[in-house]
C-alpha positions, 0 to 999 in steps of 0.5 A: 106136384107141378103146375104147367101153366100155359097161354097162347095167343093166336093169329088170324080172324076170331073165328078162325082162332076161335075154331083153332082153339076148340080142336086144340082145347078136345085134343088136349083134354084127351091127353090124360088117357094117353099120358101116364105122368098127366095127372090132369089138364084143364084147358079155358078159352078166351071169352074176353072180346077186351083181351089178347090172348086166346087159350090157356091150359093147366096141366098137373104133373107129378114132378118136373121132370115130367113136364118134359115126358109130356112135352115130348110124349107123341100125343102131345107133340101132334095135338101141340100141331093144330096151333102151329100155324096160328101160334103167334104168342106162347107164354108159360110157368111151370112151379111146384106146389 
């Protein structure tokens, strides 16, 4: 099993990001009825007014290579499109557990 942990940081006012990340967060967590190898996702949005960084999700995949069927899968590639414009940071781990 792999863990596909990623968080960005977006730009623009709070409450553009704020909106930015809600459609990011309902179109990611859609993913798992579409992704066959997407065991699951869970996907936070930043509360902490004292922190940078704006979304974090966690994606469960049964093995690496699956990680990149996900990537590349067509719902993910235009629910990853709804950041584009805002995305100013993206950090990520992926590891086996």
């Amino acid at each position: 099993m792999v863990k596909h942990i990623v968080t960005f940081k977006l730009k623009g006012a709070p409450d553009v990001r704020r909106s930015v990340s809600q459609q990011f967060k309902e179109a990611l967590e859609a993913l798992p009825e579409v992704i066959d190898c997407l065991q699951s996702i869970e996907v936070g949005i930043n509360e902490n007014p004292a922190e940078d960084w704006d979304v974090v999700l966690t994606a469960i995949l049964p093995a690496m290579e699956d990680v990149a069927v996900y990537a590349g899968h067509p719902a993910h590639v235009a629910a990853a499109s709804i950041l584009g414009p805002y995305k100013e940071s993206r950090a990520c781990v992926d590891y086996e557990c």
